[in-house]
C-alpha positions, 0 to 999 in steps of 0.5 A: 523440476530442477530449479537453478540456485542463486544467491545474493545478499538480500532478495526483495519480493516486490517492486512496489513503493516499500521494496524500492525504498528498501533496496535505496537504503541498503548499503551499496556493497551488498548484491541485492535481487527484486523480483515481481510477480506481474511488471516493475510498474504493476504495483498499487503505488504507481496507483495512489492519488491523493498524496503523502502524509507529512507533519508540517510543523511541530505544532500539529504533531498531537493533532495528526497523531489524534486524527491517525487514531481516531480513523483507525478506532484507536486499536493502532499502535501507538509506538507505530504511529509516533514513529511513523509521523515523526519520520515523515520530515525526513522520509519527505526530505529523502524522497525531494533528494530522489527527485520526487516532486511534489505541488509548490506554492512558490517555494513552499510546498502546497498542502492539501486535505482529505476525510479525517484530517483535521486540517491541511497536512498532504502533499501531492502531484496532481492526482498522480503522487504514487506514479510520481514518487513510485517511478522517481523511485524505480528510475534511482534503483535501476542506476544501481549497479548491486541491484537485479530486478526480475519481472513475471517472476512469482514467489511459490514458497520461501526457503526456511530452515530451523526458525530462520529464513534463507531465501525465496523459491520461484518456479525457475530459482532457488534464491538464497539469501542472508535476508528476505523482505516481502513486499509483496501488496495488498490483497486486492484480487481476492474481491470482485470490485477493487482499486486493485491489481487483481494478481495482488492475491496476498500470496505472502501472506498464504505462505505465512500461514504455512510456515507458522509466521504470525499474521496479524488483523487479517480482517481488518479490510478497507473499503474505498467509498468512492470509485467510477461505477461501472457495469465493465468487469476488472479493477475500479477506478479510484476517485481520490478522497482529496476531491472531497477534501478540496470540496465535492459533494455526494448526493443520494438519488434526489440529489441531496446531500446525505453525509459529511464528505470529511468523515473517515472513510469507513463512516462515508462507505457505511453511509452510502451503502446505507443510502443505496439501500434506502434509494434502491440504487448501485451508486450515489453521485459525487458532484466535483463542480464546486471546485471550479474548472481550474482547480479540477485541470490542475490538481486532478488532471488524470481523474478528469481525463479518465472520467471524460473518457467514460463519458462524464465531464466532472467540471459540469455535472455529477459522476456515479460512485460506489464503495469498493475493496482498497486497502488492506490494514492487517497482514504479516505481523512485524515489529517497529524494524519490520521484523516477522516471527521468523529470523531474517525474513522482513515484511514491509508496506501493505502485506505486513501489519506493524499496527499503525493503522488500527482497524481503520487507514487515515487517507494518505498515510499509506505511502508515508507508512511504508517509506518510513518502515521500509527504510528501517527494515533497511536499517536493520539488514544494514547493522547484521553481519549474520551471513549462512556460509555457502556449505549451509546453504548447499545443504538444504533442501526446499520443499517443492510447493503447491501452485500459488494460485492455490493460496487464494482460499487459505487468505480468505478462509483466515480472513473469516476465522479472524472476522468470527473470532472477534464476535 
């Protein structure tokens, strides 16, 4: 197949959160192409509930720091974590600029408090903070004149050539580039219950391996405790750790509480599977009614709704919920500039793994850590002036790759092998 060539300064793959930051931060005089494997608004970001990590005064800089590491089984990455809380101020800051809204106390912003946290320290919108912050986003990149977006457009392969990466194949281009970011998700569509969207199959990270680039912590995989227990096939629905954090209650089949709904969410999945086994049952049930009525129509309007739809209104009675696949804390190994081990080829957000959340994520760093490290990937591609001259690239020759839908068994035969590995 004859693919036609284009090229651009930097080619982001992804339309999620860490892309669109990304592309907000490079300079306004390089062209820059994203393109998505499904639509712009397809991505787990417009996804994310509960909110936004952010340190609300130097005072609580050891305590959020301790929490971090303790949900992650200290196996993170100090330096990570030190620059992703440090940064958290000012990344607040630039998202405000963008237009971002969060929840307000008069002129003060309103912190709330999910499992894990020792005290009060995210911010929000109602119980859509990703679709807030994610479409504030999309809307600041689409007025850019330098910026193309390309939707329904999957990366097959990238373009490599002695250690250096030059771009992105999909099935109609060949896209060259002085830089390439993959900002491509988790890995959600690889399980059959997820909060996922089920095209996110980790397609990157297959090419990764191919190509001999590092991954790093492939089995480090999160498991939400709390999502809408359906029979219904396709992506579950998330109930968000902050219902717990403003003080809803699991129950076990007798309806007795059987946990401490603040604990990381690894040790409150462990434990409900841990009571759906000694009940015989497929869920527990998760009591939303000690929040009272106004809380439940003003902080968690979309939860509320979603649930009346499925025939449960949690402002009187109890909703079943079961754990299922969320987050993915491995992947693409980068440095503290979201640098991989190939030259020129960047990873940002879920699909790189710069340490930050150990084995385990702390509720509410996700969108901080992929903002904080996407703008320094940003950062970086703004200071190189490494640019392939047009002969260069005319010269190479991609190799034409097999179908992405192939890629599926390579994540998950990786995934094992790094699970055995530590045995």
């Amino acid at each position: 197949m004859q693919r036609i060539k284009r090229y651009v300064d930097t080619v982001i793959v992804g339309t999620g959160v860490s892309g669109l930051y990304c592309a907000l931060n490079l300079p306004a005089d390089r062209k820059i192409l994203m393109i998505t494997k499904s639509k712009t608004e397809e991505s787990d970001s417009f996804l994310a509930q509960g909110g936004i990590c952010v340190l609300p005064e130097e005072a609580d800089y050891d305590c959020f720091f301790e929490d971090t590491m303790r949900a992650g089984h200290y196996l993170n990455n100090v330096r990570s974590v030190d620059l992703m809380i440090r940064s958290s101020r000012e990344t607040i800051r630039a998202l405000t600029a963008c237009g971002v809204e969060f929840t307000r106390n008069g002129e003060d912003f309103l912190y709330t408090r999910e499992g894990g946290h020792s005290r009060p320290r995210i911010l929000f919108h109602q119980d859509v903070t990703g679709k807030e912050i994610t479409g504030k986003l999309l809307a600041r990149v689409r007025q850019l004149p330098n910026v193309t977006i390309c939707e329904d457009t999957p990366m097959l392969d990238i373009i490599a050539r002695d250690g250096r990466c030059f771009g992105v194949l999909t099935e109609r281009e060949e896209i060259y580039a002085a830089d390439t970011v993959l900002a491509t998700g988790g890995i959600g569509g690889l399980f059959e219950n997820s909060t996922n969207y089920p095209h996110l199959t980790g397609d990157a990270l297959a090419i990764c391996l191919r190509h001999g680039i590092p991954l790093k912590d492939m089995d480090y995989i999160q498991i939400h405790p709390t999502t809408l227990y359906s029979q219904k096939p396709g992506r579950r629905f998330l109930i968000s750790e902050s219902v717990r954090g403003e003080g809803a209650k699991l129950y076990d089949r007798s309806m007795q509480r059987f946990v401490n709904e603040l604990l990381p969410r690894d040790e409150v999945t462990a434990a409900i599977r841990k009571q759906m086994r000694k009940d015989g049952t497929k869920h527990v049930w998760l009591d939303m009614s000690p929040l009272g009525k106004e809380t439940i129509l003003h902080h968690f309007p979309n939860i509320y709704n979603h649930c009346l739809e499925a025939g449960y209104d949690v402002t009187v009675s109890p909703i079943p919920v079961v754990p299922a696949q969320h987050y993915f804390m491995g992947g693409i190994a980068v440095d503290e500039y979201s640098r991989t081990g190939m030259a020129h080829l960047y990873a940002v957000g879920e699909t790189a793994c710069n340490g930050v959340h150990g084995a385990n994520r702390l509720a509410s760093n996700s969108l901080l850590e992929s903002l904080v490290f996407a703008g320094r990937a940003a950062g970086k591609i703004a200071m190189d002036e490494d640019k392939p001259s047009m002969e260069l690239y005319q010269r190479l020759r991609p190799r034409d790759p097999e179908h992405i839908n192939r890629y599926a068994g390579e994540i998950l035969a990786e995934i094992e092998r790094m699970k055995n590995s530590r045995e």
